[in-house]
C-alpha positions as CSV (number, residue, x, y, z in Angstrom):
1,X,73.4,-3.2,35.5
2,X,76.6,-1.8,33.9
3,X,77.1,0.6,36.3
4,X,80.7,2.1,35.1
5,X,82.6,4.4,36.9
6,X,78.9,5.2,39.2
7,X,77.8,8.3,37.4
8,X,74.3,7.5,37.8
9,X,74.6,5.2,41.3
10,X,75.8,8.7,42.8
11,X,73.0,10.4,41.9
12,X,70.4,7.7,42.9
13,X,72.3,6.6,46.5
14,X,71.4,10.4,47.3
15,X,67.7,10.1,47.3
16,X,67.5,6.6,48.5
17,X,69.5,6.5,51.4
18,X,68.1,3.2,52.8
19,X,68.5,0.9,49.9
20,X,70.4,-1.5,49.1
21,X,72.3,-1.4,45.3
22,X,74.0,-4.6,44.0
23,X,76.3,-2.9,41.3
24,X,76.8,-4.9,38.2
25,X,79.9,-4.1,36.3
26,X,82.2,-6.4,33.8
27,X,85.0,-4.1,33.4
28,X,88.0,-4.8,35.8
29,X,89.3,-0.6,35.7
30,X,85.2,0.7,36.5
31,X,85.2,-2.2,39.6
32,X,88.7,-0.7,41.2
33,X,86.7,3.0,40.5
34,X,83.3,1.8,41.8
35,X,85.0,0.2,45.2
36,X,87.2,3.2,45.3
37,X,84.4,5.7,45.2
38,X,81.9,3.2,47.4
39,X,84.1,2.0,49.8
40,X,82.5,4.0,53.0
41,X,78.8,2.6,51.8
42,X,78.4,-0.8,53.7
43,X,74.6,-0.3,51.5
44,X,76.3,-0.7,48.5
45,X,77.8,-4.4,47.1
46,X,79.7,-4.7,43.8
47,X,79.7,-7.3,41.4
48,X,82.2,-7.8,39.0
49,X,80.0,-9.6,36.6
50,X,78.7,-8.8,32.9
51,X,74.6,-9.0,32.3
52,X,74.6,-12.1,30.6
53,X,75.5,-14.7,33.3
54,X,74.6,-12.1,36.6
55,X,72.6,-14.4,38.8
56,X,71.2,-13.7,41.9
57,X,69.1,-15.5,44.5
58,X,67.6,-12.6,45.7
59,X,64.8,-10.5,43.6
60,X,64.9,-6.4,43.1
61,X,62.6,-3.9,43.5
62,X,63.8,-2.2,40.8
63,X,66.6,-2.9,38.3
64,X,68.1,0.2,36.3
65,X,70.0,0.5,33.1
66,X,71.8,3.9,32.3
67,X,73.2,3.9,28.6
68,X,74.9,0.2,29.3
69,X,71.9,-2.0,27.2
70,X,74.3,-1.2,23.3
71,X,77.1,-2.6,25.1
72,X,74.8,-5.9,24.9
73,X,75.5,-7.7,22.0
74,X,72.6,-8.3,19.8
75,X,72.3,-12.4,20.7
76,X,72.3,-11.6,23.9
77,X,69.7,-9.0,24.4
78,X,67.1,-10.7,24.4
79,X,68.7,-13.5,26.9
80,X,69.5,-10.2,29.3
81,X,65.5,-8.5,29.2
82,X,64.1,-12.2,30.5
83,X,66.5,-12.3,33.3
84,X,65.8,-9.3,34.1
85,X,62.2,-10.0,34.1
86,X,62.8,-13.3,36.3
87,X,64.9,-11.2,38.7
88,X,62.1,-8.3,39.1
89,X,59.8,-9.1,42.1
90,X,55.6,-9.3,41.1
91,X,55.4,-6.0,41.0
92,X,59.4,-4.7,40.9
93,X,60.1,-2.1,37.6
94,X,62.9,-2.3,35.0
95,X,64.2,1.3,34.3
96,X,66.4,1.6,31.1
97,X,67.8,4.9,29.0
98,X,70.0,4.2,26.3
99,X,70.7,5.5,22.6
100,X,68.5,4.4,19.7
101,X,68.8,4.4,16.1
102,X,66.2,4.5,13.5
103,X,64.5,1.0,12.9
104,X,65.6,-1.2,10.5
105,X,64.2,-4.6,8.7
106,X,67.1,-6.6,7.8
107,X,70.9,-7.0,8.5
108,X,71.9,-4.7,5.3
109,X,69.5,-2.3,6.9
110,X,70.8,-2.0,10.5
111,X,74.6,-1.2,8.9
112,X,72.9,1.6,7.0
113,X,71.6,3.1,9.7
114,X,74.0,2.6,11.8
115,X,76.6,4.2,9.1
116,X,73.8,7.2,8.5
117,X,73.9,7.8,12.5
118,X,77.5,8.0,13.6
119,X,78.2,10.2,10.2
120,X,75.5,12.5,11.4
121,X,77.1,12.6,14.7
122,X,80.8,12.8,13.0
123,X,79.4,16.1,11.1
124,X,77.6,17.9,13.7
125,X,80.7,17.6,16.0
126,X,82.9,19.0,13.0
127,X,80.2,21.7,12.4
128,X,80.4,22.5,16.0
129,X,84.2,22.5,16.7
130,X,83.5,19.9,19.1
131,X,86.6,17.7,18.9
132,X,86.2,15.4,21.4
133,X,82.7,14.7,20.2
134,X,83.9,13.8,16.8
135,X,86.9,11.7,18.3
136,X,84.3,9.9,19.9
137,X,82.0,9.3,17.4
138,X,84.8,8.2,14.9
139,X,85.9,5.4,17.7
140,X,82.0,4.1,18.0
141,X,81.5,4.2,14.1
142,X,84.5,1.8,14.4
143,X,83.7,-0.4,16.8
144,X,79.7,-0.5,15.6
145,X,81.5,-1.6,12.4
146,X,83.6,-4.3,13.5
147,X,82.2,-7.8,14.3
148,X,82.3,-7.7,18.0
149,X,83.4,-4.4,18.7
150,X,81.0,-4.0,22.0
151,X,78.4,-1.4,20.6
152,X,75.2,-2.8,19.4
153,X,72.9,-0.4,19.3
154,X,69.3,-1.3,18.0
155,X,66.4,1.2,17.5
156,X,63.4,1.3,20.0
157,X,60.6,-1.1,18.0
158,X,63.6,-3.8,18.3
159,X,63.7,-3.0,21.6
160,X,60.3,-3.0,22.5
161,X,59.6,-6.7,21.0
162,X,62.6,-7.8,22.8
163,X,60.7,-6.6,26.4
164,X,57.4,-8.2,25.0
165,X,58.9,-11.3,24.5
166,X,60.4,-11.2,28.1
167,X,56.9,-10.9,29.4
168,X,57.6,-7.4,29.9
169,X,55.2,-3.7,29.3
170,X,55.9,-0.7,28.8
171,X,54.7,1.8,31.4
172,X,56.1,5.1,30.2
173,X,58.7,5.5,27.1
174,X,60.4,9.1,27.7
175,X,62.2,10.3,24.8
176,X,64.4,12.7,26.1
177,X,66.4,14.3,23.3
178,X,63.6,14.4,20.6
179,X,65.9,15.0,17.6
180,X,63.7,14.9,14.3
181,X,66.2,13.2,11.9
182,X,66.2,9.7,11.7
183,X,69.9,9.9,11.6
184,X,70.5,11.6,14.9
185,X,68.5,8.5,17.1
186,X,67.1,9.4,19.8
187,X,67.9,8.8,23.7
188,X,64.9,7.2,25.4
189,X,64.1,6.4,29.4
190,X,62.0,3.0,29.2
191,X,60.2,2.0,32.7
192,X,58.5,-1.9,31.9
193,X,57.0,-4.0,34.6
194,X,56.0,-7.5,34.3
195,X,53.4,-8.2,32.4
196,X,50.4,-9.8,34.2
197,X,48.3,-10.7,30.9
């Protein structure tokens, strides 16, 4: 679900050579990349489609998210996790690794922290001469700022009642960058199945 320009699908159609990937991807430039790239994989079928309103009549051993869930906006996330959940088979997994930011009570909160995290990110890239790092983070401070500028990050305790409420559990939360300031976030790898309870 959001899968891009196929970064990740690459990766993953190596070691699972007999599977079958429906690839779900709203933006029209990633869809011409994605058929471009896929075009020789008869196992592979593209859907031009954003998480919201995907709907299938099929369900998935497994469903992955690579960095795609803070595209999400935050009505909608909890909407996506339950159809995700209904899509899963009994005993299919939900795989997710996104950016989090610290967690936050209120509205007034979430624009702090969100404000604390991409000015972190702003000054480390300066500190490190990394100029396309800090053009980037400049452009997502931006659009986090804006209304419906198409990053909505949340922080992983929002995250994790969101999958509770979608009859979800946790099976193993993997945080993979393990920064210690609250204001760099962390990247985590979530992998939920249904819960049975």
């Amino acid at each position: 679900v959001g899968s891009g320009t196929g970064r990740f699908t690459k990766k993953i159609v190596k070691s699972f050579t007999n599977a079958t990937f429906y690839l779900i991807e709203p933006d029209k430039e990633c869809i011409i990349k994605l058929r471009d790239i896929f075009s020789h994989n008869k196992n592979i079928i593209i859907n031009q489609n954003n998480a919201e309103d995907m709907n299938f009549a099929i369900k998935f051993d497994i469903i992955c998210m690579a960095t795609s869930f803070h595209h999400i906006p935050y009505v909608n996330k909890s909407n996506v996790v339950e159809k995700i959940s209904h899509l899963l088979k009994s005993d299919g997994i939900f795989i997710m690794c996104d950016n989090f930011v610290a967690d936050y009570s209120n509205e007034n909160e979430r624009v702090q922290v969100l404000i604390e995290y991409h000015d972190k990110w702003i000054k480390d890239s300066i500190k490190d001469k990394n100029k396309k790092g800090e053009e980037m983070a400049r452009k997502m401070k931006k659009l986090v700022m804006m209304k419906n500028g198409g990053e909505y990050f949340t922080s992983p305790e929002k995250f994790e009642d969101i999958i509770k409420n979608g009859n979800l559990i946790t099976i193993k939360k993997i945080n993979v960058t393990n920064f210690k300031l609250k204001e760099d976030g962390n990247k985590y790898v979530y992998i939920m199945k249904h819960d049975k309870n």
